[in-house]
DSSP file (Angstrom, degrees, kcal/mol; ACC not computed):
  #  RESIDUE AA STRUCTURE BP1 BP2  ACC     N-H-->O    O-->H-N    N-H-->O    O-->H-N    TCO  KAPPA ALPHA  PHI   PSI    X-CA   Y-CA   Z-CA
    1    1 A X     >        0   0    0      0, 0.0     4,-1.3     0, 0.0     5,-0.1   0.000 360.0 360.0 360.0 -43.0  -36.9  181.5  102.7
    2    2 A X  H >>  +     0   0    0      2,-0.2     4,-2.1     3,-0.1     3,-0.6   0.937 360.0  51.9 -55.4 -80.0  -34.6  179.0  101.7
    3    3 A X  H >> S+     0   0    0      2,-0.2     4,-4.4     1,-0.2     3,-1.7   0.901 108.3  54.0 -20.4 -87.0  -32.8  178.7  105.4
    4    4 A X  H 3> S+     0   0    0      1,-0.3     4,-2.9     2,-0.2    -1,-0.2   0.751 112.4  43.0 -31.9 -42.7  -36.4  178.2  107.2
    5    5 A X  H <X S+     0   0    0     -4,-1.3     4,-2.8    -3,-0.6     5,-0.3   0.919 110.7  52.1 -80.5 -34.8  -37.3  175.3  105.0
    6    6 A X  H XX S+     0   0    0     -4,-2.1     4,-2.1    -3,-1.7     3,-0.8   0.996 108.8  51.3 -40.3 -70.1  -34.1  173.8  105.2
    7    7 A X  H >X S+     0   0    0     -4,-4.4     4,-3.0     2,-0.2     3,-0.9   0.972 108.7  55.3 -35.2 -65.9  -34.5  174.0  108.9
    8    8 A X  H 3X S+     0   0    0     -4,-2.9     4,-1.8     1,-0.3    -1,-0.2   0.858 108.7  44.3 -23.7 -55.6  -38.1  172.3  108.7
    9    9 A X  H <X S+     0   0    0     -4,-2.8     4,-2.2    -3,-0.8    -1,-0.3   0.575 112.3  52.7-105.1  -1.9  -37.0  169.4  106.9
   10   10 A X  H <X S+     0   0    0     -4,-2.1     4,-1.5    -3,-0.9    -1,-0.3   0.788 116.1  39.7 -88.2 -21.0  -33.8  168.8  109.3
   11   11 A X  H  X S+     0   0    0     -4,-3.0     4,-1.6    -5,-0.2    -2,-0.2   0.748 113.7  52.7 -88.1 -19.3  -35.8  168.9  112.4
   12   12 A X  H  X S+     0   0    0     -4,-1.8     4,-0.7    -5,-0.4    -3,-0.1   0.949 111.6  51.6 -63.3 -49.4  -38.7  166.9  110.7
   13   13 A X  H >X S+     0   0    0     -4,-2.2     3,-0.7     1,-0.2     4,-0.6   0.912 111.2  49.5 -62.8 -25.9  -35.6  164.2  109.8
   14   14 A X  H 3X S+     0   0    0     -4,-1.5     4,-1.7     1,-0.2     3,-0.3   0.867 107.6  47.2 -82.3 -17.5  -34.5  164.1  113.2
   15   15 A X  H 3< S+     0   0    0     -4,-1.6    -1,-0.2     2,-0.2     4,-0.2   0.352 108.6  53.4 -98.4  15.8  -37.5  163.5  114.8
   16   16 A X  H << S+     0   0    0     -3,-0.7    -1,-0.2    -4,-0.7    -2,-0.2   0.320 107.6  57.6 -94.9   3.4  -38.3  160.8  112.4
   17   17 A X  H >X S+     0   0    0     -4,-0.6     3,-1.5    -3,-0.3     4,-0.7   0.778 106.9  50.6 -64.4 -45.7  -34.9  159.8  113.7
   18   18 A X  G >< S+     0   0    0     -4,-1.7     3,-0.9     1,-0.3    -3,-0.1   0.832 102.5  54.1 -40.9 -49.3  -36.4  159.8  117.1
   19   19 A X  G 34 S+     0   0    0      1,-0.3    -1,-0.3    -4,-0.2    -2,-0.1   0.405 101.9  54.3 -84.3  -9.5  -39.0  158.0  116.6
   20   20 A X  G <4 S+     0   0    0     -3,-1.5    12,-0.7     2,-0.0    11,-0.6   0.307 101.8  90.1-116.9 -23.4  -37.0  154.9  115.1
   21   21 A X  B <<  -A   30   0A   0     -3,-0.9     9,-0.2    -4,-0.7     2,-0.2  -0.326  57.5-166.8 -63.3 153.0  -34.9  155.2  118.7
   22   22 A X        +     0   0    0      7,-1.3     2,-0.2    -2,-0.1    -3,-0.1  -0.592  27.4 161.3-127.0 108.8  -35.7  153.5  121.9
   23   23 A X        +     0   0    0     -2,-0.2     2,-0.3     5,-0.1     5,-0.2  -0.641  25.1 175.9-128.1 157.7  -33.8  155.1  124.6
   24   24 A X        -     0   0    0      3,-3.5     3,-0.2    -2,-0.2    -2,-0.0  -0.723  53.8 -84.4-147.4-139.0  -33.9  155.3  127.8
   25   25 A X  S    S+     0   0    0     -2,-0.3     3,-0.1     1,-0.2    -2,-0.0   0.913 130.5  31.5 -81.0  -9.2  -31.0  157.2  130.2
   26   26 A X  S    S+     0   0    0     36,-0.2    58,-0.8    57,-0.1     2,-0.3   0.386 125.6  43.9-112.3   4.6  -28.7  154.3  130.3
   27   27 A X        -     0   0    0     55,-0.3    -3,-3.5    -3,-0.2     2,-0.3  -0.993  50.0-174.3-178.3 105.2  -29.6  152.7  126.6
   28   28 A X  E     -B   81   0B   0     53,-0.5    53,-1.3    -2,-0.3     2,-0.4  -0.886  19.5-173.8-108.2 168.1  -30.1  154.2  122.8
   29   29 A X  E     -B   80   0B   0     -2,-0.3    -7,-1.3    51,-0.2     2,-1.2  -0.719  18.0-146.4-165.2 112.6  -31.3  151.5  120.3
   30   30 A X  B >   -A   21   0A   0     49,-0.8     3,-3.0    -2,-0.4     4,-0.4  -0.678   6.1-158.1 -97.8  93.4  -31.5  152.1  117.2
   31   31 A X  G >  S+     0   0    0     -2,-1.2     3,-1.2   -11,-0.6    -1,-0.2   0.859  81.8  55.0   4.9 -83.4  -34.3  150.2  115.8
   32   32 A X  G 3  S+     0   0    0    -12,-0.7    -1,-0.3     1,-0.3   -11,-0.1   0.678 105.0  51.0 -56.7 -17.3  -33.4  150.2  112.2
   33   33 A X  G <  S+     0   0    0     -3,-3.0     2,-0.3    46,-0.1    -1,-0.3   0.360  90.0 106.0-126.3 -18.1  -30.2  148.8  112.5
   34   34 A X    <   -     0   0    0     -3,-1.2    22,-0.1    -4,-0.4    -5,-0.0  -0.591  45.5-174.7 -99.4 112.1  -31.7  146.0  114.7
   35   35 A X        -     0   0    0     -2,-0.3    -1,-0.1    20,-0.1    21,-0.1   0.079  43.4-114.7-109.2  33.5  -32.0  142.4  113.0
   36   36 A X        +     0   0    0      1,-0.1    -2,-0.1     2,-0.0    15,-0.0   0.564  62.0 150.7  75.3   1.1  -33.8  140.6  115.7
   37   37 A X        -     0   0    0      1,-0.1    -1,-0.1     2,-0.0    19,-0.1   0.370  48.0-136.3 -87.3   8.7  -31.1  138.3  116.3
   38   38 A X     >  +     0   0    0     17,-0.4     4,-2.6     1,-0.2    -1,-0.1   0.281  69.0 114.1  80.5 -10.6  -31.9  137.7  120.3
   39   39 A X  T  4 S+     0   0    0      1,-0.2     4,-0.5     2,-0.1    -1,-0.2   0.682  79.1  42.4 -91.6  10.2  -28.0  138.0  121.7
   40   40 A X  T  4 S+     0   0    0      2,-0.2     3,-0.5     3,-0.1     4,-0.3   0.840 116.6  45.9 -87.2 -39.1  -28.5  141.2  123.8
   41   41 A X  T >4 S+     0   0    0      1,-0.2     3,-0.6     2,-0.2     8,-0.2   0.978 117.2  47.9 -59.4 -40.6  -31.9  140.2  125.2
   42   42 A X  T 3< S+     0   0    0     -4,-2.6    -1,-0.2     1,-0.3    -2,-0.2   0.700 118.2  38.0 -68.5 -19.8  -30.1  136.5  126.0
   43   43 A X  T 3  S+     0   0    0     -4,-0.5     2,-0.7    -3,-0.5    -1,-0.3  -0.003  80.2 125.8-129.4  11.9  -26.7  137.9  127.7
   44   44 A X    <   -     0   0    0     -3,-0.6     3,-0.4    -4,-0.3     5,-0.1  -0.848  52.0-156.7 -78.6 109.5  -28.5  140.9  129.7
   45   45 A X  S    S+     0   0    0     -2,-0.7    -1,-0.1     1,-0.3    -3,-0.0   0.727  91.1  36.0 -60.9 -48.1  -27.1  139.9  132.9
   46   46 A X  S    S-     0   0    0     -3,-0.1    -1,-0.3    43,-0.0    19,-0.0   0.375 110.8-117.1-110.2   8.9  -30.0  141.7  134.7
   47   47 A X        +     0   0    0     -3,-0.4    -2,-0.1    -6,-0.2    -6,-0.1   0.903  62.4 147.3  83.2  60.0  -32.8  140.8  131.9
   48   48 A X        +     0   0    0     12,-0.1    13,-1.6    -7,-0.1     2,-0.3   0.541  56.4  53.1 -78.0 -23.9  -33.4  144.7  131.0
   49   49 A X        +     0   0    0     -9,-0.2     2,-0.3    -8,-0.2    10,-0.2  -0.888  60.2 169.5-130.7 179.8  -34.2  144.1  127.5
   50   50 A X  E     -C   58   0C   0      8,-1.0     8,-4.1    -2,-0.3     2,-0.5  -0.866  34.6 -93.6-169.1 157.5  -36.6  142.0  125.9
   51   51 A X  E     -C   57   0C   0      6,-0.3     6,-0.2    -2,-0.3     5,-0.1  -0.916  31.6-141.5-107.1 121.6  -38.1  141.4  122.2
   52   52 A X    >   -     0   0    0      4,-1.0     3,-1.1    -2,-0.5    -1,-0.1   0.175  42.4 -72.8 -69.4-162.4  -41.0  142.9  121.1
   53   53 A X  T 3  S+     0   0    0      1,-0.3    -1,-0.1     2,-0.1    -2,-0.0   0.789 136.8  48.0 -67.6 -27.1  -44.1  141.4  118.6
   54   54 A X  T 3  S-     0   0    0      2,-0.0    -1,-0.3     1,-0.0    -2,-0.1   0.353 122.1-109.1 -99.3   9.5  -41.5  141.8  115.6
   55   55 A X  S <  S+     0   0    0     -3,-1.1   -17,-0.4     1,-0.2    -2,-0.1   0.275  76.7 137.4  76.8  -8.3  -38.5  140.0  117.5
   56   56 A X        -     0   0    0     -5,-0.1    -4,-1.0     1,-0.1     2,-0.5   0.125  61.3-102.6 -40.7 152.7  -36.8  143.5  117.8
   57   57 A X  E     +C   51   0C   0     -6,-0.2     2,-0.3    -8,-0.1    -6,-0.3  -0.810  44.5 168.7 -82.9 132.2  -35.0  144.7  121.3
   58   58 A X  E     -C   50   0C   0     -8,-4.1    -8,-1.0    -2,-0.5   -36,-0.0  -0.849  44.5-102.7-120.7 174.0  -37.0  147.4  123.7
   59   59 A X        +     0   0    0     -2,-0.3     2,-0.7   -10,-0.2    -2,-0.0   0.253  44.0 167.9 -71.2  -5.0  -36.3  148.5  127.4
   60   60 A X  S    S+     0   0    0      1,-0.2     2,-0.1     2,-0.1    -1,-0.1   0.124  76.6  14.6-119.8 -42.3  -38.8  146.6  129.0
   61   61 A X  S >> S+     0   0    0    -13,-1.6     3,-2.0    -2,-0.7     4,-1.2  -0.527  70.1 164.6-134.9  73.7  -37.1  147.4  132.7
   62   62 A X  T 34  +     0   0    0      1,-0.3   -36,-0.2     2,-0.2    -2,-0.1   0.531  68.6  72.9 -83.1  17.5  -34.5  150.3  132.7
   63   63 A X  T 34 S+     0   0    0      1,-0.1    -1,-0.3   -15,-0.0   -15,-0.0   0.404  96.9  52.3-106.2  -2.5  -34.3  150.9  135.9
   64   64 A X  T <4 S+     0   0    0     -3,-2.0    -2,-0.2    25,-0.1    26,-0.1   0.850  80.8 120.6 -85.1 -54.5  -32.1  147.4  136.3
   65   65 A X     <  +     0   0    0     -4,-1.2    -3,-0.0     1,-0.2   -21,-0.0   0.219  42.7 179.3 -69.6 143.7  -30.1  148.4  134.0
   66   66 A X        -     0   0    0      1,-0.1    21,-2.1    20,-0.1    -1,-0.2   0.604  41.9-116.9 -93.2  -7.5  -26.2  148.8  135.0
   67   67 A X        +     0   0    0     19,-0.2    19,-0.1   -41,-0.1    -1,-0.1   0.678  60.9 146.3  81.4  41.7  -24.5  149.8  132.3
   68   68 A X        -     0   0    0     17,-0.1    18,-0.1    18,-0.1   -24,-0.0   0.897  49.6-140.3 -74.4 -43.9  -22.4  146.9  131.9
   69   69 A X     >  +     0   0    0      3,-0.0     4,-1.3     4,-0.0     5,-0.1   0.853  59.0 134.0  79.9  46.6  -22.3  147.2  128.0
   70   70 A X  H  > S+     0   0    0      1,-0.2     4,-2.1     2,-0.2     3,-0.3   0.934  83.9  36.8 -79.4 -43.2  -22.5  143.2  127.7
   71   71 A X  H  > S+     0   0    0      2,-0.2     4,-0.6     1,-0.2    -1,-0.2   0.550 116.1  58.3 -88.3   9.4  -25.4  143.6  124.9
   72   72 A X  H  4 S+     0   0    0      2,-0.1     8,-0.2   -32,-0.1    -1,-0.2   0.897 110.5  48.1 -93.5 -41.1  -23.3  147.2  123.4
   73   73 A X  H  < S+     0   0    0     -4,-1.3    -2,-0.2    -3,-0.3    -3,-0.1   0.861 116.8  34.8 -39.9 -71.7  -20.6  144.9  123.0
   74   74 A X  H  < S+     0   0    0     -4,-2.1    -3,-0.1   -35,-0.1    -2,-0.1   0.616  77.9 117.9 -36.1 -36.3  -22.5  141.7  121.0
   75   75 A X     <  -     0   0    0     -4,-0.6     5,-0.1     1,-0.2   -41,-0.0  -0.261  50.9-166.5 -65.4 114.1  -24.6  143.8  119.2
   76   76 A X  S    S+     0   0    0      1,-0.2    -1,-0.2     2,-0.1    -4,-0.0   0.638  91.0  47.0 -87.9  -1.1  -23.3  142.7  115.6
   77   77 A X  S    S-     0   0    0      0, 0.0    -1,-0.2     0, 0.0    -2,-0.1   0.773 106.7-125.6 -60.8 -23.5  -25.1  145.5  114.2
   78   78 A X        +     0   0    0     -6,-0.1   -48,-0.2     2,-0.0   -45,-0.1   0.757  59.7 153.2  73.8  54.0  -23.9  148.0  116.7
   79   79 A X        +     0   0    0      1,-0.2   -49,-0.8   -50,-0.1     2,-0.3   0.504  54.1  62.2 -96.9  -7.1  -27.8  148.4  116.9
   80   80 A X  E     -B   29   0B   0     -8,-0.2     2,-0.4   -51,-0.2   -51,-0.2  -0.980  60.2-163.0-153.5 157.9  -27.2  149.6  120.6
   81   81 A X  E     -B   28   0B   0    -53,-1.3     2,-1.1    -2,-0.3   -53,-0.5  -0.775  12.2-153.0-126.7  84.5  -25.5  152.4  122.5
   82   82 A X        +     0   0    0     -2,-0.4   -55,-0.3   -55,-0.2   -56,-0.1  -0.237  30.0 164.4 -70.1  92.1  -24.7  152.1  126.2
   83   83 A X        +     0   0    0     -2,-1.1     2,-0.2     2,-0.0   -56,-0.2   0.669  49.2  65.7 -85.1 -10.0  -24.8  156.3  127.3
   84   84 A X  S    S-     0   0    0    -58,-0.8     3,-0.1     1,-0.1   -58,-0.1  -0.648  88.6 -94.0-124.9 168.1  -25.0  156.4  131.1
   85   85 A X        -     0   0    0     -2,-0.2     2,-0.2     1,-0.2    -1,-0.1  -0.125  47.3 -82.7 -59.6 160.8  -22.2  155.2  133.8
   86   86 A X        +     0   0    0    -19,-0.1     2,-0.3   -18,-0.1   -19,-0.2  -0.461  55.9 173.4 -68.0 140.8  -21.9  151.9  135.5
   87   87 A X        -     0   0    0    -21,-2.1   -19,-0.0    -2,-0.2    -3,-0.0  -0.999  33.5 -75.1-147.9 136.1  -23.9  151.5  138.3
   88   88 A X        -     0   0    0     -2,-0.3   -21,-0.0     1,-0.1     0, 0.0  -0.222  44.4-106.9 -62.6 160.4  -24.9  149.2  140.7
   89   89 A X        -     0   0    0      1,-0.1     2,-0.4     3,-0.0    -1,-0.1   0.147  43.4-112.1 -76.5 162.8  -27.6  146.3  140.2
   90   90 A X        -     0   0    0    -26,-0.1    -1,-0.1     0, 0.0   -24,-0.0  -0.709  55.8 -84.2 -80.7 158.4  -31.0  147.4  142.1
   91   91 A X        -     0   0    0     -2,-0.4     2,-0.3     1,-0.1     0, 0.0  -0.074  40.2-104.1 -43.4 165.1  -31.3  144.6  145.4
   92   92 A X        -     0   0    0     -3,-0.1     2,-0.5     0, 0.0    -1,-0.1  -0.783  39.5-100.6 -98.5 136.4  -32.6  141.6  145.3
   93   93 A X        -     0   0    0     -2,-0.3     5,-0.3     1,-0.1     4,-0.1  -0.623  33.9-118.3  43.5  29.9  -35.9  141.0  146.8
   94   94 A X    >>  -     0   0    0     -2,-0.5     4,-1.6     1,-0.2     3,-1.2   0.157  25.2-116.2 -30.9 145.2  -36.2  139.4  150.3
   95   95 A X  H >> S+     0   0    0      1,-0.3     4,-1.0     2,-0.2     3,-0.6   0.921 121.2  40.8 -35.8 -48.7  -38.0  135.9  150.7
   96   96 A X  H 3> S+     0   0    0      1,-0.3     4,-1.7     2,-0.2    -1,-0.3   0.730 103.7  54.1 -88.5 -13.8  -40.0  137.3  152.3
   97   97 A X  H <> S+     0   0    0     -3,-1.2     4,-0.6     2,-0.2    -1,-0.3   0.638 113.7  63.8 -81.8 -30.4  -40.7  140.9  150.6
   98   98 A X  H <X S+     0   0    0     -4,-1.6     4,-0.7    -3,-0.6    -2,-0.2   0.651 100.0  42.2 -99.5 -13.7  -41.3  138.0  147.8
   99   99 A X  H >X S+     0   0    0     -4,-1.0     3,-1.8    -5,-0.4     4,-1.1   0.891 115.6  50.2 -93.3 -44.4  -44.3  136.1  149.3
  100  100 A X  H 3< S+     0   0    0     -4,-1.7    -2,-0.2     1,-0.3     4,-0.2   0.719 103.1  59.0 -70.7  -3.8  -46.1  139.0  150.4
  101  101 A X  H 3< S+     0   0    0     -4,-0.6    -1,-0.3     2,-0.2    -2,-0.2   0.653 109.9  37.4 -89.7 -32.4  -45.7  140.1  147.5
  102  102 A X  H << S+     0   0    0     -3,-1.8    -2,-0.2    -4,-0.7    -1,-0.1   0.381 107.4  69.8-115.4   7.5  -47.6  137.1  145.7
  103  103 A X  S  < S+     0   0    0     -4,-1.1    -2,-0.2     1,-0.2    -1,-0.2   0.476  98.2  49.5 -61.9 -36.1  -50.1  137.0  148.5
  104  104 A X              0   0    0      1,-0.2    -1,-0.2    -4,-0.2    -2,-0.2   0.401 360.0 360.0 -93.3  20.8  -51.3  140.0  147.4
  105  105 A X              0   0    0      0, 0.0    -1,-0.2     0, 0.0    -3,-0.1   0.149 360.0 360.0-134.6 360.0  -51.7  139.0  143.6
């Protein structure tokens, strides 16, 4: 009886761990540890994170990101956790890919 509740309240704490996370395959960020302080969003090379309505970091584009570990590095909380390999940056855009693009808008 004992075990089973035990069990409960460790999968209940980890998924209120979860929930405090914002990860995405290349990126964990833990939330709670996060004081708003703008230097990951400002030195993300390829502008992957961004500050939500509370000044906090999220993923905003995680498919740029390269895994460089510039903001894993800065973070003076250690408020983020760079998990996946280095990769290359997605392409740039053509001029022209970029007009038609704001032709259709």
């Amino acid at each position: 009886m004992e075990d089973r509740t035990v069990r409960r309240l460790k999968e209940e704490l980890t998924q209120k761990s979860i929930e405090r996370i914002r990860r995405s395959d290349m990126l964990i960020i833990y939330q709670k540890w996060c004081k708003s302080c703008g230097i990951c969003y400002d030195l993300c090379p390829q502008g992957t994170l961004e500050p939500d309505n509370e000044g906090k970091v999220y993923i905003k584009y995680p498919e740029t990101c390269t895994g460089c570990k510039i903001c894993e590095l800065h973070c003076p909380d250690f408020a983020i956790l760079v998990i996946g390999k280095i990769r290359k940056a997605p392409k740039a855009k053509k001029q022209n890919e970029v007009t038609q693009d704001l032709s259709n808008v």
